[in-house]
VOGUMAR-323932 format. One record per residue (C-alpha): residue in three letters; x, y, z; residue number from 1; chain. Coordinates in nm, 4 decimals, decimal comma. Layout:
BEGIN
<atom roza="Ala" px="X" py="Y" pz="Z" rodo="NUM" drenvex="A"/>
...
//
This chain:
BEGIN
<atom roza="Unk" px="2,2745" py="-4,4556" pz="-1,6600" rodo="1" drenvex="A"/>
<atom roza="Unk" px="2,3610" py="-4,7869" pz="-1,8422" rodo="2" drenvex="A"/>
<atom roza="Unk" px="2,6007" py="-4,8804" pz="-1,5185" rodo="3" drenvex="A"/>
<atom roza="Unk" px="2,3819" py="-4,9603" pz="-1,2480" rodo="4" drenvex="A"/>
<atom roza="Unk" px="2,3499" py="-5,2875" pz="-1,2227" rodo="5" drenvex="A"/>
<atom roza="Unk" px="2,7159" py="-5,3585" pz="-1,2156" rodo="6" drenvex="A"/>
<atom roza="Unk" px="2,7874" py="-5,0280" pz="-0,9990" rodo="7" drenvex="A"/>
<atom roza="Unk" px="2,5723" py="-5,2043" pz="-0,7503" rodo="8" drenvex="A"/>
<atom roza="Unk" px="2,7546" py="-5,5080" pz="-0,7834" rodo="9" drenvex="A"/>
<atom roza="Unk" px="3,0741" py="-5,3709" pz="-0,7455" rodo="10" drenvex="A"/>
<atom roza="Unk" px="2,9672" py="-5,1899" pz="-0,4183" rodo="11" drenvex="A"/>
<atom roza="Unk" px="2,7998" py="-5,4851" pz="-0,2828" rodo="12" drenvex="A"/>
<atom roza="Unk" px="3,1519" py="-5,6301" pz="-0,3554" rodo="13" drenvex="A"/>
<atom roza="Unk" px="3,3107" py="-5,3703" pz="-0,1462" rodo="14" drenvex="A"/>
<atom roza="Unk" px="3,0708" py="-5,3699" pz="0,1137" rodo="15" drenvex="A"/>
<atom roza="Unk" px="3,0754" py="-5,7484" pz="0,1779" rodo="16" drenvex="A"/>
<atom roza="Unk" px="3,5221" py="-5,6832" pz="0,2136" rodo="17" drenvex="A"/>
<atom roza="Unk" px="3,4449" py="-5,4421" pz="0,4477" rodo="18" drenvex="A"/>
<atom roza="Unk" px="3,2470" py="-5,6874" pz="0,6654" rodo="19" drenvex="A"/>
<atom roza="Unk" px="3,4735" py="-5,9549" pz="0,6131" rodo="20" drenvex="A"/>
<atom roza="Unk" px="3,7724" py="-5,7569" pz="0,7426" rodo="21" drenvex="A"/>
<atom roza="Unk" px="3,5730" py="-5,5943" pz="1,0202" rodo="22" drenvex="A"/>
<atom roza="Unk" px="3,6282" py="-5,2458" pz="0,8984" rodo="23" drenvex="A"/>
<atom roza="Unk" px="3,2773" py="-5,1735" pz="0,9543" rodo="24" drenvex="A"/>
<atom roza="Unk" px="3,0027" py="-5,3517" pz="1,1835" rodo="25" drenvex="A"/>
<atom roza="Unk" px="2,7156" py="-5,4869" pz="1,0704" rodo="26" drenvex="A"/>
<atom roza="Unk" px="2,5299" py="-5,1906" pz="1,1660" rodo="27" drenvex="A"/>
<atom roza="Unk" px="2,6942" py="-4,9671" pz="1,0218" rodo="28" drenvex="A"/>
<atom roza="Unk" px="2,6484" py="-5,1300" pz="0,6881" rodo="29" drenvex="A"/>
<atom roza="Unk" px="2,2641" py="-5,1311" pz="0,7520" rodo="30" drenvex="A"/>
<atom roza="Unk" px="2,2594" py="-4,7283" pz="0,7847" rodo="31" drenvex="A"/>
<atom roza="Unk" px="2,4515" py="-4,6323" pz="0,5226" rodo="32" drenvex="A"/>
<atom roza="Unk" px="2,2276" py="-4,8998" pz="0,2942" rodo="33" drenvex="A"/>
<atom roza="Unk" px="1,9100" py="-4,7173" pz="0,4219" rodo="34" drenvex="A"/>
<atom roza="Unk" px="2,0187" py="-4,3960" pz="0,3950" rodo="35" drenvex="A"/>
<atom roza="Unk" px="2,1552" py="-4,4770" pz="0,0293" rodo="36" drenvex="A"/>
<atom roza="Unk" px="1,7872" py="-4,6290" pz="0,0140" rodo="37" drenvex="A"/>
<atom roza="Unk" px="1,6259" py="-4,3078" pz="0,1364" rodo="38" drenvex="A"/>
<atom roza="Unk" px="1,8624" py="-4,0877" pz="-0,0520" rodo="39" drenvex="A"/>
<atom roza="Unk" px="1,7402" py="-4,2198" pz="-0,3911" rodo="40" drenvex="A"/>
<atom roza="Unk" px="1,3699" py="-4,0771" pz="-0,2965" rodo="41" drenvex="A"/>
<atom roza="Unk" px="1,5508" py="-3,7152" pz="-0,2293" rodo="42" drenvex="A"/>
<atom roza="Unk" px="1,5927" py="-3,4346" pz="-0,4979" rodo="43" drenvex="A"/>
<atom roza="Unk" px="1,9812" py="-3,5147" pz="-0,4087" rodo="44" drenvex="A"/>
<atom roza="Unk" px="1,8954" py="-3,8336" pz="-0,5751" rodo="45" drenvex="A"/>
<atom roza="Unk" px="1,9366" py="-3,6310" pz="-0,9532" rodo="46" drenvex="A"/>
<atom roza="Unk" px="2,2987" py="-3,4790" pz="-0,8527" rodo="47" drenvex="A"/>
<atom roza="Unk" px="2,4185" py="-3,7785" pz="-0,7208" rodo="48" drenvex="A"/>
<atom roza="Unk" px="2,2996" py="-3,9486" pz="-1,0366" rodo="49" drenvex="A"/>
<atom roza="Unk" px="2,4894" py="-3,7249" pz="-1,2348" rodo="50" drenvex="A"/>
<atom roza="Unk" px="2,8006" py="-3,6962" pz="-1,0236" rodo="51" drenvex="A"/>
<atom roza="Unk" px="2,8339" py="-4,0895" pz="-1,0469" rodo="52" drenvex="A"/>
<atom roza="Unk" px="2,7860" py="-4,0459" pz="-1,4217" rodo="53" drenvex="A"/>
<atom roza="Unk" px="3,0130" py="-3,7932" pz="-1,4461" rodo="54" drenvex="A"/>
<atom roza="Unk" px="3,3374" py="-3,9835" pz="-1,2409" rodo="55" drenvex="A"/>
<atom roza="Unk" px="3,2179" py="-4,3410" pz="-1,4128" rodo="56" drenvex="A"/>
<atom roza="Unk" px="3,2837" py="-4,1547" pz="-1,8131" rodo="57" drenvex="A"/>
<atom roza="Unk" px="3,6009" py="-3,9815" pz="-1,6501" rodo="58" drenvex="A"/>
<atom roza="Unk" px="3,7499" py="-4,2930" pz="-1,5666" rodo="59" drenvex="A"/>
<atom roza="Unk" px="3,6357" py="-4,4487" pz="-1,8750" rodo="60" drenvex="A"/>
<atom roza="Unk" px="3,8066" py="-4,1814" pz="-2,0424" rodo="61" drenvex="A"/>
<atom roza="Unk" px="4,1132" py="-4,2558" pz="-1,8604" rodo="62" drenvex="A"/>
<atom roza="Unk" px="4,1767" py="-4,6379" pz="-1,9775" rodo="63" drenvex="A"/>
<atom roza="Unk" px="4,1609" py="-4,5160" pz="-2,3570" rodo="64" drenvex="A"/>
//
């Protein structure tokens, strides 16, 4: 997947808005970063992979 680095970005992006404007707490955004964290070491890890992949080259497909 030649998007992850600025995937991550971009949800690091939308994370720190959702801080800003308090629509999550702090905590919150800890959990779901761990359990992204922990998810990665799952055998979900492989169909979320590909699910991403799949909705990135959809809307790729979209802007042409």
């Amino acid at each position: 997947m030649d998007i992850t680095i600025p995937l991550v970005g971009l949800l690091a992006v939308v994370l720190l808005l959702l801080l800003r404007f308090k629509a999550v707490g702090a905590g919150v955004a800890v959990v779901v970063a761990l359990f992204g964290f922990y998810l990665a070491g799952t055998d979900a890890a492989d169909t979320v992979n590909q699910l991403v992949t799949a909705v990135t080259g959809a809307l790729a497909d979209i802007g042409r």
